[in-house]
PQR file with spaces between the fields and no chain letter, atoms N, CA, C, O and H, PARSE charges and radii, in Angstrom:
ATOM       1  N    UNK     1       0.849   -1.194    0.000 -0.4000 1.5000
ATOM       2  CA   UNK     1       0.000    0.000    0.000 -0.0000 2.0000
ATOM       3  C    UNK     1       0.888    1.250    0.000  0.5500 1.7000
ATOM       4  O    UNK     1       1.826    1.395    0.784 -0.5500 1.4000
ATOM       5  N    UNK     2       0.483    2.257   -1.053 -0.4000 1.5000
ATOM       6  CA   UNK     2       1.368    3.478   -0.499 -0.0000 2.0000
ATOM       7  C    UNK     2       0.691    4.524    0.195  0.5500 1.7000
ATOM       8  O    UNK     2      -0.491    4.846    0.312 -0.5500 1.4000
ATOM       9  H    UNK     2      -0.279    2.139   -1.690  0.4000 1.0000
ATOM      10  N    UNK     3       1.907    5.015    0.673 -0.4000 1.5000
ATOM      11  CA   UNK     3       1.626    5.915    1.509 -0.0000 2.0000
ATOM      12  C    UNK     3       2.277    6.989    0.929  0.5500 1.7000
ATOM      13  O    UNK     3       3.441    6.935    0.534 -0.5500 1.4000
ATOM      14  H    UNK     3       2.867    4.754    0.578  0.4000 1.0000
ATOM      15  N    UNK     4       1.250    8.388    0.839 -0.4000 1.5000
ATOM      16  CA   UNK     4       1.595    9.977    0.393 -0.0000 2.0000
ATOM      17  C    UNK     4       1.574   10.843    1.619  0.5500 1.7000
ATOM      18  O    UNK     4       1.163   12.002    1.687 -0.5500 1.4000
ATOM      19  H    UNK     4       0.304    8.431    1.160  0.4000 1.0000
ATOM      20  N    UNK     5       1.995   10.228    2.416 -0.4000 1.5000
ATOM      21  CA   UNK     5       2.317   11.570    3.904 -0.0000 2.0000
ATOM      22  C    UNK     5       1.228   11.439    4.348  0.5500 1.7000
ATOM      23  O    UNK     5       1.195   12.306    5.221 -0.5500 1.4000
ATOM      24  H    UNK     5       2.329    9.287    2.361  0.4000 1.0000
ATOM      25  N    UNK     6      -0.022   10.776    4.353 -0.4000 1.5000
ATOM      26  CA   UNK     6      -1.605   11.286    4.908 -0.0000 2.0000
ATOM      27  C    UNK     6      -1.066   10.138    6.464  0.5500 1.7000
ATOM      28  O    UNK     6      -0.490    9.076    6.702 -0.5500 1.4000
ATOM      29  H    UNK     6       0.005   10.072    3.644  0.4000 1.0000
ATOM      30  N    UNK     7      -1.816   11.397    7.223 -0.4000 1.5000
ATOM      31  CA   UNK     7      -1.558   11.084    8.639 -0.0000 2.0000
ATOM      32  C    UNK     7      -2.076   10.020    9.117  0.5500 1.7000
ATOM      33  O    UNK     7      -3.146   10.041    8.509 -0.5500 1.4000
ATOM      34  H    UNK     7      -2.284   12.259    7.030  0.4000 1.0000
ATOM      35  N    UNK     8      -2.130    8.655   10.068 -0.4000 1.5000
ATOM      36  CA   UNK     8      -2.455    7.406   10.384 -0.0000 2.0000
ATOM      37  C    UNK     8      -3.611    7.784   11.612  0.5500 1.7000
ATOM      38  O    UNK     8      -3.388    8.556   12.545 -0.5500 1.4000
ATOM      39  H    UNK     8      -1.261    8.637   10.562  0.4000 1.0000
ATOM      40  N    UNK     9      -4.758    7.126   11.400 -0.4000 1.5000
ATOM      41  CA   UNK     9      -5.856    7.096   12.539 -0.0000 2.0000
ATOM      42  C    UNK     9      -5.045    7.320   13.768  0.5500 1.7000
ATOM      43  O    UNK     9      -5.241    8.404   14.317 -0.5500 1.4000
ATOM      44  H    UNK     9      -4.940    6.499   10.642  0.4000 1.0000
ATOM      45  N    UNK    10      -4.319    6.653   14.223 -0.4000 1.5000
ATOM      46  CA   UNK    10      -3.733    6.563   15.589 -0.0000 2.0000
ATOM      47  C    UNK    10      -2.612    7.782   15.861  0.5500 1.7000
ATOM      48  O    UNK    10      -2.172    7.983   16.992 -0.5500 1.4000
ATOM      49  H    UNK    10      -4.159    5.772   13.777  0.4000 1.0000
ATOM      50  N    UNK    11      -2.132    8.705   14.502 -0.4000 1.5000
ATOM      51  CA   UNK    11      -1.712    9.710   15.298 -0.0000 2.0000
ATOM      52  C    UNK    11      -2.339   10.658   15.542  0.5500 1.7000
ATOM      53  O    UNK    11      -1.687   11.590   16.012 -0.5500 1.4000
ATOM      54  H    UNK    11      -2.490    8.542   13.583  0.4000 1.0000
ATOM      55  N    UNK    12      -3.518   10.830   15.392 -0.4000 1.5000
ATOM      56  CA   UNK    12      -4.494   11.980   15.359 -0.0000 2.0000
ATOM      57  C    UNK    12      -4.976   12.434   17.260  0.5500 1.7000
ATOM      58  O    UNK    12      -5.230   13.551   17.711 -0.5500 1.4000
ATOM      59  H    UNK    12      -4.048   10.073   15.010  0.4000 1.0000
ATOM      60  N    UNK    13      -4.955   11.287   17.882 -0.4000 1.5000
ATOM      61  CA   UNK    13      -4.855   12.483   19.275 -0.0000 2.0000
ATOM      62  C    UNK    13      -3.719   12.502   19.312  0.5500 1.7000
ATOM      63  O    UNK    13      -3.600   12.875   20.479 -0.5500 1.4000
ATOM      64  H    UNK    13      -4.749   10.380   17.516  0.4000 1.0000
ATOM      65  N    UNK    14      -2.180   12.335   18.764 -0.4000 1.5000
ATOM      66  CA   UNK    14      -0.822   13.169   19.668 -0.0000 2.0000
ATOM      67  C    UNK    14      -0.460   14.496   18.734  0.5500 1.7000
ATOM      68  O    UNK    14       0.491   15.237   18.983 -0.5500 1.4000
ATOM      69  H    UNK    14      -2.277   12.031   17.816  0.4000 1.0000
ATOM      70  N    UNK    15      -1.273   14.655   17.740 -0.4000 1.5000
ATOM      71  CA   UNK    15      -1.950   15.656   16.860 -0.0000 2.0000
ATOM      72  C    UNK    15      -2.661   16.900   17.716  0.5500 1.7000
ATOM      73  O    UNK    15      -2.348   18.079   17.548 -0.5500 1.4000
ATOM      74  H    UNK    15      -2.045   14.053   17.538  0.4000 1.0000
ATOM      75  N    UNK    16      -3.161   16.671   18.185 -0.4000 1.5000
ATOM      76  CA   UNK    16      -4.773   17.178   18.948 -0.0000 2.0000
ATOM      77  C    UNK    16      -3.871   17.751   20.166  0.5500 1.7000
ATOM      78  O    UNK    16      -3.561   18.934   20.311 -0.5500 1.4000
ATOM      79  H    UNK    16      -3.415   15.713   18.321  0.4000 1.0000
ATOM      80  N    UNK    17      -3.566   16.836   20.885 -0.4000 1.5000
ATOM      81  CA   UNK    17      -2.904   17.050   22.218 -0.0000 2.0000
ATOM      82  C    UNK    17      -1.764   17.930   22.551  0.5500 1.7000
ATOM      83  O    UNK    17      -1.547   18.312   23.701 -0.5500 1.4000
ATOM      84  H    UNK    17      -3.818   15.876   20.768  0.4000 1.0000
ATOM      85  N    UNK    18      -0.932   18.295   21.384 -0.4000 1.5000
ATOM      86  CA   UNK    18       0.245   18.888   21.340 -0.0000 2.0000
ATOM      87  C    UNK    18      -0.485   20.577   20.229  0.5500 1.7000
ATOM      88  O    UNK    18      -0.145   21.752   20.098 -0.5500 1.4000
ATOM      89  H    UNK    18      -1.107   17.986   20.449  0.4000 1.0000
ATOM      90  N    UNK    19      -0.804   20.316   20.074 -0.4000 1.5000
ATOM      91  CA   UNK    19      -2.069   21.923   19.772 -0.0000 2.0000
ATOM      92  C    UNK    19      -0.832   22.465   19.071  0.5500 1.7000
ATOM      93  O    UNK    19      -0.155   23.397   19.506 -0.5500 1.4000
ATOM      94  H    UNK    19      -1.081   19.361   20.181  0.4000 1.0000
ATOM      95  N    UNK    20      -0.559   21.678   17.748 -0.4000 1.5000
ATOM      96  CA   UNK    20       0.595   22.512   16.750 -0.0000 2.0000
ATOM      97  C    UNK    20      -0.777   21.887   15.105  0.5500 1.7000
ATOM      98  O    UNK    20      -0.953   20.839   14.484 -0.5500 1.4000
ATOM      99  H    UNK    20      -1.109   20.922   17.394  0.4000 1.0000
ATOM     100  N    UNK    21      -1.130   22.695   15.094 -0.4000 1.5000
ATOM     101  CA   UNK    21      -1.807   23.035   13.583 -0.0000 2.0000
ATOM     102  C    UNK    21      -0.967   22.774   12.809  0.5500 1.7000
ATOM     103  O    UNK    21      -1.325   21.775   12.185 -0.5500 1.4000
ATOM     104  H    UNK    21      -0.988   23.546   15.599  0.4000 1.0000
ATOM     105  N    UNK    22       0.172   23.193   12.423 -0.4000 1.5000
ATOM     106  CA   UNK    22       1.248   22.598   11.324 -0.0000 2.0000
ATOM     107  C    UNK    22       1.290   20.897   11.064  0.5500 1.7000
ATOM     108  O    UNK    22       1.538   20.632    9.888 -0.5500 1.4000
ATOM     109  H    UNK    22       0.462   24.005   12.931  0.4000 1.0000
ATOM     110  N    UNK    23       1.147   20.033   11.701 -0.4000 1.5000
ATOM     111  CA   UNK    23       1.261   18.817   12.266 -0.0000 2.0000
ATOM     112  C    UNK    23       0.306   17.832   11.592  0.5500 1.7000
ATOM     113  O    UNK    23       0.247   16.628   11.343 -0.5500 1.4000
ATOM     114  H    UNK    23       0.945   20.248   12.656  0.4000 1.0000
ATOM     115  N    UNK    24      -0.751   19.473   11.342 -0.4000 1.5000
ATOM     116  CA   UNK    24      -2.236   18.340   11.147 -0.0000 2.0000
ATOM     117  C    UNK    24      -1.841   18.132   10.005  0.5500 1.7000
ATOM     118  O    UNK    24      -2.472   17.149    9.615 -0.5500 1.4000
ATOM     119  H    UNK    24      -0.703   20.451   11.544  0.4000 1.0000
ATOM     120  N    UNK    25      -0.874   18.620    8.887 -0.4000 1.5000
ATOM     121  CA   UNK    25      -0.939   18.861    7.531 -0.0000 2.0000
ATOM     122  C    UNK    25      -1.845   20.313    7.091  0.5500 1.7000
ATOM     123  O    UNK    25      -2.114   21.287    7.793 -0.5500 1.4000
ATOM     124  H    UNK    25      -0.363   19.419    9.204  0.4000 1.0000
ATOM     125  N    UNK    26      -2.199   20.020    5.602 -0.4000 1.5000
ATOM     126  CA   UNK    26      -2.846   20.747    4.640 -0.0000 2.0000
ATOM     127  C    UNK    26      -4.319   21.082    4.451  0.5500 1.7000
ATOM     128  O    UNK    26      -4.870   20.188    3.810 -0.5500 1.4000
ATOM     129  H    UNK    26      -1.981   19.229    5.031  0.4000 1.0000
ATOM     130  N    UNK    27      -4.923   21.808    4.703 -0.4000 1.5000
ATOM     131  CA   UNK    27      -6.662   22.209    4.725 -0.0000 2.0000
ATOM     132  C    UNK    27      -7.094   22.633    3.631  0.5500 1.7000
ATOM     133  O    UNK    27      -6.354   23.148    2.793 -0.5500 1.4000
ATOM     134  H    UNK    27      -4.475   22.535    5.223  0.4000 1.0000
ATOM     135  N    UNK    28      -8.189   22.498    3.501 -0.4000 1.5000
ATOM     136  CA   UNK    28      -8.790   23.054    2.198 -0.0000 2.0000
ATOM     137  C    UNK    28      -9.501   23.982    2.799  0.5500 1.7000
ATOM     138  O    UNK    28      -9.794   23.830    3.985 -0.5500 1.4000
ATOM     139  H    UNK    28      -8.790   22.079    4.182  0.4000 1.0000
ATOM     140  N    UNK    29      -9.990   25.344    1.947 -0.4000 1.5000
ATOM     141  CA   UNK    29     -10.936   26.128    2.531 -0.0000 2.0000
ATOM     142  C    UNK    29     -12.226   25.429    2.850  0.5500 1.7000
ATOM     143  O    UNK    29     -12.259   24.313    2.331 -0.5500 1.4000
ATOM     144  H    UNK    29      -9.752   25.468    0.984  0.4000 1.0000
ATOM     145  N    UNK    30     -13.484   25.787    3.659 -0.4000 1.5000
ATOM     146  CA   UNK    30     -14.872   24.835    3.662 -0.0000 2.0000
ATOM     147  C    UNK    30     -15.517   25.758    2.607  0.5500 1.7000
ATOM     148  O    UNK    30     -16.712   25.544    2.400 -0.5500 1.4000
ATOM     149  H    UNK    30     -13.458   26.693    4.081  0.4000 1.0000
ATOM     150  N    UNK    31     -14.986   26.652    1.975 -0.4000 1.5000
ATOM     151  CA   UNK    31     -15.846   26.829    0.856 -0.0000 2.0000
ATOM     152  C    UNK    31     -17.030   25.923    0.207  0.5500 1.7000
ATOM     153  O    UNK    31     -16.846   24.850   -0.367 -0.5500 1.4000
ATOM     154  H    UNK    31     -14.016   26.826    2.143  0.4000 1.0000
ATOM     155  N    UNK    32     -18.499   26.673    0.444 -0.4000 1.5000
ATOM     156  CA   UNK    32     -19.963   25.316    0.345 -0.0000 2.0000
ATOM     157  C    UNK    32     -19.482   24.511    0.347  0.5500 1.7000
ATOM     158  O    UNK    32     -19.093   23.903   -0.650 -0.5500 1.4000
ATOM     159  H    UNK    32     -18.649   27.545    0.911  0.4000 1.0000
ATOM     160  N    UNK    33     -19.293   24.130    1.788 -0.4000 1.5000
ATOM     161  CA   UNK    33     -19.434   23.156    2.457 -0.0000 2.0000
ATOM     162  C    UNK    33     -20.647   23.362    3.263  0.5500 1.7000
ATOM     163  O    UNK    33     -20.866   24.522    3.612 -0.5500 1.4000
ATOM     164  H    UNK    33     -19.609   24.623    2.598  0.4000 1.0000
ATOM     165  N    UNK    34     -21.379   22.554    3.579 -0.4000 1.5000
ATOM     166  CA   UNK    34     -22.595   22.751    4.679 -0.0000 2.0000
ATOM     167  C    UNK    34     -23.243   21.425    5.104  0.5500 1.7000
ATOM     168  O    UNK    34     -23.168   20.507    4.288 -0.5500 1.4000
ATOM     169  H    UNK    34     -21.202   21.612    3.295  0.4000 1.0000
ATOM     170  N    UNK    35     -23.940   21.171    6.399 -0.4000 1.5000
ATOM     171  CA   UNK    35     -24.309   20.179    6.807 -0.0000 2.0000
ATOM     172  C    UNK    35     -25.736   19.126    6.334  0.5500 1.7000
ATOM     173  O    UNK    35     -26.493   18.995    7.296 -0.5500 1.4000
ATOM     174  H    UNK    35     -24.002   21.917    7.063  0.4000 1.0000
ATOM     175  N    UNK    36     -25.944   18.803    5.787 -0.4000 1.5000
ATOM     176  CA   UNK    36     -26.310   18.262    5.224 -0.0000 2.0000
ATOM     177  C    UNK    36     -28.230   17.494    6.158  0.5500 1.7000
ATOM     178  O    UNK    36     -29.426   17.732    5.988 -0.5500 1.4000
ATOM     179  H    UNK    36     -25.329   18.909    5.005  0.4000 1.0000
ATOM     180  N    UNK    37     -27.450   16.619    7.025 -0.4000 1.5000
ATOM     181  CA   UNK    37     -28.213   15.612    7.237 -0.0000 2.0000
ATOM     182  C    UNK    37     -27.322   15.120    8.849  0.5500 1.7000
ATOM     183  O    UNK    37     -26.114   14.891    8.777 -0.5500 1.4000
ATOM     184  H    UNK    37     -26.479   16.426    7.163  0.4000 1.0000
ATOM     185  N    UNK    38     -28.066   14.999   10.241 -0.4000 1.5000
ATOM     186  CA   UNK    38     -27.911   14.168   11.441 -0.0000 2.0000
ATOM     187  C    UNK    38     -28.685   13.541   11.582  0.5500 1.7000
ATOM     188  O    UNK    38     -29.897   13.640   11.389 -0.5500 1.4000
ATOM     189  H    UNK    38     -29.047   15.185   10.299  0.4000 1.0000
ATOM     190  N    UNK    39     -27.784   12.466   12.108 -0.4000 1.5000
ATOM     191  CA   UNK    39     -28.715   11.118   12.000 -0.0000 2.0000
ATOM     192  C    UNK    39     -28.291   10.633   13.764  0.5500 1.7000
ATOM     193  O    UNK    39     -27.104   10.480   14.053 -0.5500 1.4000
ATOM     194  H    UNK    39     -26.800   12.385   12.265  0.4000 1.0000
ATOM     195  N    UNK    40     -29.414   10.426   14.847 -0.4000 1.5000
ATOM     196  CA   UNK    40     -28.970    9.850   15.562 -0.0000 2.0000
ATOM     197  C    UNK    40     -29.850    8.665   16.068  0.5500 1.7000
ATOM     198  O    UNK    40     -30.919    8.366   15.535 -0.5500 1.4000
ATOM     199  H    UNK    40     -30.378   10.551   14.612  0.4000 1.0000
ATOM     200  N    UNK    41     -29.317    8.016   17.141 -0.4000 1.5000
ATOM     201  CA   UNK    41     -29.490    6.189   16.711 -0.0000 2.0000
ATOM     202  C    UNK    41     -31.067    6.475   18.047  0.5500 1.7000
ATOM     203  O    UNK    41     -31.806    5.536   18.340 -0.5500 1.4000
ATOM     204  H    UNK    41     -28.449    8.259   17.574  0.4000 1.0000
């Protein structure tokens, strides 16, 4: 499988926890973006 730098499920809280935004990677603007639909159980 390759891998292009995209960050692994499991580093995402030492991501979170260390509160460096650089870390997370690359964002896209939410340009229309909007919520759609909640669904709860």
């Amino acid at each position: 499988m390759l891998d292009f730098g995209k960050i692994k499920p499991e580093e995402i809280p030492g991501i979170i926890e260390e509160k460096n935004r650089q870390k997370a990677g690359k964002t896209l603007p939410a340009h229309a973006l909007y919520l759609v639909e909640v669904k709860y159980e």
